[in-house]
C-alpha positions in Angstrom: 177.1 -95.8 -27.5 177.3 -93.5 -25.0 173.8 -92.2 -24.1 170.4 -94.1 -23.6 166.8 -92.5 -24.1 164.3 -94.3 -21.8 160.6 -94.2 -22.2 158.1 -95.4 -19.1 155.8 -94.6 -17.1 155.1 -92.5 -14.9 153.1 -94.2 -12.9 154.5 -97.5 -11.0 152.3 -100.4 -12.7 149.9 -102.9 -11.7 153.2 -105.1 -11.0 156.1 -105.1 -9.1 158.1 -106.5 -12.0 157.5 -102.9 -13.7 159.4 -101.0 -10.7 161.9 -103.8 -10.0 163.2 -104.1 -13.8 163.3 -100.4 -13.4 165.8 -100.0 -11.0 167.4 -103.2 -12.5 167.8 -101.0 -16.1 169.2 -97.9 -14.2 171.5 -100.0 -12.6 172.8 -101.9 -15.4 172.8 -98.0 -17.2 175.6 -96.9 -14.6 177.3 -100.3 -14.6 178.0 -100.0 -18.5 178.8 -96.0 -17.8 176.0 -94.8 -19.9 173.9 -91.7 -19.4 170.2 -92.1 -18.9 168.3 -89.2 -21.1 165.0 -89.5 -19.9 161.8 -87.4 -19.2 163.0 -85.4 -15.9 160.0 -87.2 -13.8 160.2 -88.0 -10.3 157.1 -89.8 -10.2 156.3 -93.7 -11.7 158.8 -95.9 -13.3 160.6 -92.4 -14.9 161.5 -91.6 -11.0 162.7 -95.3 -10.7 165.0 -95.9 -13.3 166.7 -92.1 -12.8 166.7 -92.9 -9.2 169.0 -96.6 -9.9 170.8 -94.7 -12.0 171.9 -92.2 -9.7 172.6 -94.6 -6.5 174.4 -96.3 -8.7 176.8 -93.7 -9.7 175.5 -92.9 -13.3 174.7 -90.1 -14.9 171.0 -88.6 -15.5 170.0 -85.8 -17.8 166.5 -85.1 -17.5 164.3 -83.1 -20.3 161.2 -81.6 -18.8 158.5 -79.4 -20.4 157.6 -76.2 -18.5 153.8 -77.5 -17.7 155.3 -80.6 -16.0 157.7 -78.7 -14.1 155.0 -76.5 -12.9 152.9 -79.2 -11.7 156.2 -80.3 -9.7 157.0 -83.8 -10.8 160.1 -82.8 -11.7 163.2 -84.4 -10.5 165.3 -82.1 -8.4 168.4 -84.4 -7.9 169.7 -85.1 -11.3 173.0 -84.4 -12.7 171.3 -82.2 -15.3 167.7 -81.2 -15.3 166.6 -79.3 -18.9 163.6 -77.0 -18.8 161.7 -76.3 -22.4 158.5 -75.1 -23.3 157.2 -77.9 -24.6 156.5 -81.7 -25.7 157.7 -81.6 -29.2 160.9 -79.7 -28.0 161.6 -82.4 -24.9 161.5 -85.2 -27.4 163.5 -83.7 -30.1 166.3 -82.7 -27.3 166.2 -85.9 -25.7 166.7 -87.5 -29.7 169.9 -85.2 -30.5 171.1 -86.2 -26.6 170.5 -90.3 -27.2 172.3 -93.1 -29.3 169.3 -95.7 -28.4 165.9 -95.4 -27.9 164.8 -98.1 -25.1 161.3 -98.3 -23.8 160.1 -99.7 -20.6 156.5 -100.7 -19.8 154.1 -97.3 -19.7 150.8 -95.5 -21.0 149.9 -94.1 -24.3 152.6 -91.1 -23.7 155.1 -94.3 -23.6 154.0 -95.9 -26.5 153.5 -92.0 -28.6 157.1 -91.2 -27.8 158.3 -95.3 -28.7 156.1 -95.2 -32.7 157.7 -91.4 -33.4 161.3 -92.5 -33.0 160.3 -95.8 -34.7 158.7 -94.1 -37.6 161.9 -91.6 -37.7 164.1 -94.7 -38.0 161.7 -96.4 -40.9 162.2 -93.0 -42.9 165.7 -93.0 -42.5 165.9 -90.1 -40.5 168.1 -91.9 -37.7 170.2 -94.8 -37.8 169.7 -95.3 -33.8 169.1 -99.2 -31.9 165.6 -99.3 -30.4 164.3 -101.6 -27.8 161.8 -102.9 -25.8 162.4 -104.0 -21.9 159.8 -106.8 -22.6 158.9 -107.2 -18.5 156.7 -110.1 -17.9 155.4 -109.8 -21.6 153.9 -106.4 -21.4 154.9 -105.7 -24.9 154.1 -109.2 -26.1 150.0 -107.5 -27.5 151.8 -104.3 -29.0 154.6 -107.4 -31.2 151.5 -109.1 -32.1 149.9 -106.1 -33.3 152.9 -105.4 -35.5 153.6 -108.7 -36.7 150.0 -108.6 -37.9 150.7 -105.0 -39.5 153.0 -106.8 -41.5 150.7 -109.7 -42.5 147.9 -107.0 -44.2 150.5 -105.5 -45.8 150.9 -102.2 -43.8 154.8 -102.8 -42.5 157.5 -104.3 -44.2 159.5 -107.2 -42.3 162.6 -105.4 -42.0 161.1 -102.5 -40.5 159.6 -104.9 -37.8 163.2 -106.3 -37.3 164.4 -102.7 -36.3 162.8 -103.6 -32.5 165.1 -105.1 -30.6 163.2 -107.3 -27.3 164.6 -108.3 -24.6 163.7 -109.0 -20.7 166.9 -109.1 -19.1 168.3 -105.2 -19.2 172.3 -106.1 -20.0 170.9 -108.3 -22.7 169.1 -105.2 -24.3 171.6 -103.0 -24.1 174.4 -105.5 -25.7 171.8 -106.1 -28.1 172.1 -102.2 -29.1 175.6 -101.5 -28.9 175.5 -104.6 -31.5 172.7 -103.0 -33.5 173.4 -102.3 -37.5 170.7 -100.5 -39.1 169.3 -101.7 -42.6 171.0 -99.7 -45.1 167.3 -98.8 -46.8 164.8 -96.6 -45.8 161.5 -95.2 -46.7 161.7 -92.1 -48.6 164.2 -90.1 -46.4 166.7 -87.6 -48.1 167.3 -84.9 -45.5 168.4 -87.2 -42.4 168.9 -83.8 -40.6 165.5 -82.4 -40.7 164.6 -84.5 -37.7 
């Protein structure tokens, strides 16, 4: 593992335990020498987390659609700031840039870009760790939502069992770099089309 997606928000929070695990998760990023791929925001939790990284000596590749970066909430002081034209292209490059997916606490762009790589793992069309940064239980509502997916019939235990939670960042990521991925999946034969 040498790369990290994050997801978050770009706004700060209600609580300070959003921006202070944060800067702890761009921290520990840098201590374990990965790259942060993230959203190219300089605003919210995204500006956090990139900013940790940085003081901290890590690398930060930011993937920015043209709209954002027009509205200036780009970050200007990254090691590597990608322009495209749009949403669907900034997640797909940030996908072919990461080895994990992690998501800290956010809004419903947060959660959108968290359920597509999810779904693209339950299809087999990655073989990637994905976690949750479960700060002060703010993904505690979205497991029991799942879990109850699974009791009506709609998700399959296993595919639940492809989150990894945690709410200590070093935790998470030694969590991923231990990830296996269940040999099944659901329906996927061209693993490349993603």
């Amino acid at each position: 593992m040498k790369s990290v997606c994050v997801y978050c928000g770009s706004a700060n929070g209600a609580r300070p335990a959003y921006a202070a695990a944060a800067r702890a998760f761009g921290q520990a990023l840098a201590d374990a020498g990965l790259t942060l791929v993230y959203g190219g925001g300089s605003v919210g939790l995204m500006g956090i987390v990139a900013d940790a990284a940085l003081g901290a000596g890590g690398e930060v590749v930011g993937i920015i659609p043209q709209l954002l970066m027009d509205k200036e909430v780009g970050h200007h002081g990254l090691s590597r700031l990608e322009v495209v034209p749009d949403m669907h292209q900034r997640k797909k490059r940030m996908a072919d840039l990461s080895d994990a997916f992690i998501s800290l606490p956010g809004g419903a762009g947060t959660l959108e870009e968290l359920f597509e790589v999810y779904t693209w793992a339950q299809l087999g069309y990655h073989r990637k760790p994905i976690g949750l940064l479960n700060v002060a239980g703010f993904y505690d509502p979205l497991l029991t939502m799942l879990r109850h997916t699974v009791a009506e019939g709609f998700l399959r235990e296993p595919y639940l069992d492809l989150l990894l939670t945690e709410r200590d960042p070093a935790a998470l990521l030694d969590l991923c770099r231990r990830f296996e991925s269940p040999a099944g999946d659901k329906w996927a034969s061209r693993r490349e089309a993603v």
